[in-house]
N, C-alpha and C positions, 0 to 999 in steps of 0.2 A: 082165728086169724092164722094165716101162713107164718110157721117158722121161721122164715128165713124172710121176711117182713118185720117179725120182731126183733132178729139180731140187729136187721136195718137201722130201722129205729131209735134203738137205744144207742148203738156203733154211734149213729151220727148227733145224737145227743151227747153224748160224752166227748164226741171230737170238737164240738162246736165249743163246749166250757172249756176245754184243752186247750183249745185254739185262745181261746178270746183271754183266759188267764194264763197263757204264753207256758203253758208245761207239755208242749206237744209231744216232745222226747221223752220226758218223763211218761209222761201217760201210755205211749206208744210202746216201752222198754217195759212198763209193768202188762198192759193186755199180751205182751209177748213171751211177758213170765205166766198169766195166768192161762194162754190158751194151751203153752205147750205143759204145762200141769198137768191140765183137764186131758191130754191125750195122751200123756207119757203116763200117768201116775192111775193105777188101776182104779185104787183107795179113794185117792182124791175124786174122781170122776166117779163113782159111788157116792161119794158124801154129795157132790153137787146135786145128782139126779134123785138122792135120796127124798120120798116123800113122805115119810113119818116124823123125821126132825123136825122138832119147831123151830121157825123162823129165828127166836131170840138164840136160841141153842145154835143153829148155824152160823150166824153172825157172829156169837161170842169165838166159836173157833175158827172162823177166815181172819181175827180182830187177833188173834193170837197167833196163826201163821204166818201174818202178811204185813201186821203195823212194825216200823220200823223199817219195811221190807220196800213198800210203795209208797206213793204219794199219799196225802191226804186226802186230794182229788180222786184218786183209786177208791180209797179205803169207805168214803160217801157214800160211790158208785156202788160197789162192792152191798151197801146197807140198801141201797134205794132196791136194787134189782132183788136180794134177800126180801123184801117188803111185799114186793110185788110179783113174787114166787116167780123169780126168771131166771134166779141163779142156773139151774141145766142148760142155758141158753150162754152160757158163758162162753162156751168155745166157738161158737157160732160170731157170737159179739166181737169177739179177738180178732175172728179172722176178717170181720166186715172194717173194723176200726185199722185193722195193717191197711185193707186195698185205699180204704181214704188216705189212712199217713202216705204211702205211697205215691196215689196219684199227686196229690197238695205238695209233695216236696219233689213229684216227676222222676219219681226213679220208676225201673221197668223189672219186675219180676221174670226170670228166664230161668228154667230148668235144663240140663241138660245132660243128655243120658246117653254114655260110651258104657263099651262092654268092657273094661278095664278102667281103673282110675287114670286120671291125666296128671300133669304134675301142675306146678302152679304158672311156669312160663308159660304153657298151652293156655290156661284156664286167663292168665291176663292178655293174651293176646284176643281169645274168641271176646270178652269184654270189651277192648276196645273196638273189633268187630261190629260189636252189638252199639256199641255209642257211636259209634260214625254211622250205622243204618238207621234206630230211635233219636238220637238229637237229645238222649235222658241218662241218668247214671243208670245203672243196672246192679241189682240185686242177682246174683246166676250162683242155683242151687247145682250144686253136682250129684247124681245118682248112676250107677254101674247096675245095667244089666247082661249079663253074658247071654240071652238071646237074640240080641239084636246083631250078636256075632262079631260085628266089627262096623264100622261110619261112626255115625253120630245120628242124634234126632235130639232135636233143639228146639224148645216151646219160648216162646216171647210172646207173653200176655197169650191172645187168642190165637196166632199163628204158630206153624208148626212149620218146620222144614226136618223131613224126614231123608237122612243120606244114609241111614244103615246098610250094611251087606245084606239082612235079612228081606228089607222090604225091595232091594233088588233083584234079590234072587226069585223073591213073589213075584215083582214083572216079568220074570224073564221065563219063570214055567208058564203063568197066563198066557203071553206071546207063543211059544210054545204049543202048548194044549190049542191055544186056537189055531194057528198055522196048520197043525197036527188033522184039525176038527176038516178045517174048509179041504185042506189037499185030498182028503179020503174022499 
C-alpha cells in the first residue's frame, strides 16, 4: 500500500472520532506535539521507526511520555497504530490530520520567505493581505533566506507569487542572453 494513502487513512479516521466526540482542538494540539517530535527529536524518531521493539514495549513507553500529556482519544490512537505496526507512519499522520483541521475550520497555510526577518507590523499587514485575497484566516509561516537577495516569495496553499530580487535578476539575464543571441 502507498504510504502516504496510509497516513491518509488513518489522519481521517482519527479526525472523524475528533470531530464527532468534539475534541477537535485537543486532538489537533496533540498530532501537533507528536509530528513535530517525530521531526525535532532524533531519539524519538528512532524509537518510532524502530523494528525490533515489541509492540507492548513501545506502547508502554509512548503511555509513559505522553499520558497526562494528550487526550485519551490520542493516547487509543497512539495504541491502535502501535498494534497495527504504523507507529513510523506518525509524522506522515500528523501532517495529513493538520491539512484536514485546517481546511474543516478554513484557515490557509502561507509560507513566506524574505532575505531578512520582518517585524510583526509587516507580517500582520501581509495577513490581512492574504484574508481579503482567500476569504480564510491564515496560518503565515515566516522563513529568511539571504539568496533570494531581497522581495519576498509567498506560497498560499498551491500558489506561489515569486517578487524576489533573485528571480528578477534571472529574468533579466535570460532577456539578455536572448536579445544578446538573436542581435548576433
Amino acid at each position: 500500500m502507498n504510504l502516504s494513502k496510509i497516513s491518509v487513512r488513518y489522519a481521517r479516521a482519527l479526525f472523524a472520532v475528533a470531530r464527532d466526540q468534539n475534541l477537535l482542538d485537543q486532538v489537533h494540539a496533540d498530532m501537533e506535539l507528536l509530528g513535530h517530535a517525530s521531526e525535532e527529536i532524533p531519539a524519538f524518531r528512532s524509537f518510532l521507526e524502530n523494528p525490533v521493539m515489541i509492540p507492548s514495549a513501545k506502547r508502554k513507553l509512548l503511555h509513559n511520555m505522553f499520558e497526562g500529556n494528550v487526550s485519551k482519544l490520542t493516547l487509543d490512537f497512539l495504541d491502535l497504530i502501535v498494534k497495527n505496526n504504523r507507529l513510523s507512519f506518525i509524522n506522515g499522520i500528523s501532517r495529513q490530520f493538520g491539512d484536514q483541521y485546517r481546511e474543516f475550520k478554513g484557515i490557509s497555510s502561507a509560507i513566506l520567505t524574505t532575505a531578512e526577518e520582518i517585524d510583526e507590523y509587516t507580517r500582520d499587514k501581509i495577513k490581512q493581505l492574504i484574508l481579503t485575497d482567500t476569504k480564510s484566516k491564515v496560518l503565515l509561516e515566516g522563513k529568511t533566506d539571504n539568496e533570494i537577495l531581497g522581495g519576498f516569495v509567498l506560497q498560499i496553499e498551491d500558489k506561489q507569487i515569486d517578487a524576489s530580487v533573485r528571480t528578477q535578476l534571472n529574468k533579466i539575464k535570460k532577456e539578455l542572453t536572448r536579445n544578446t543571441v538573436t542581435a548576433s
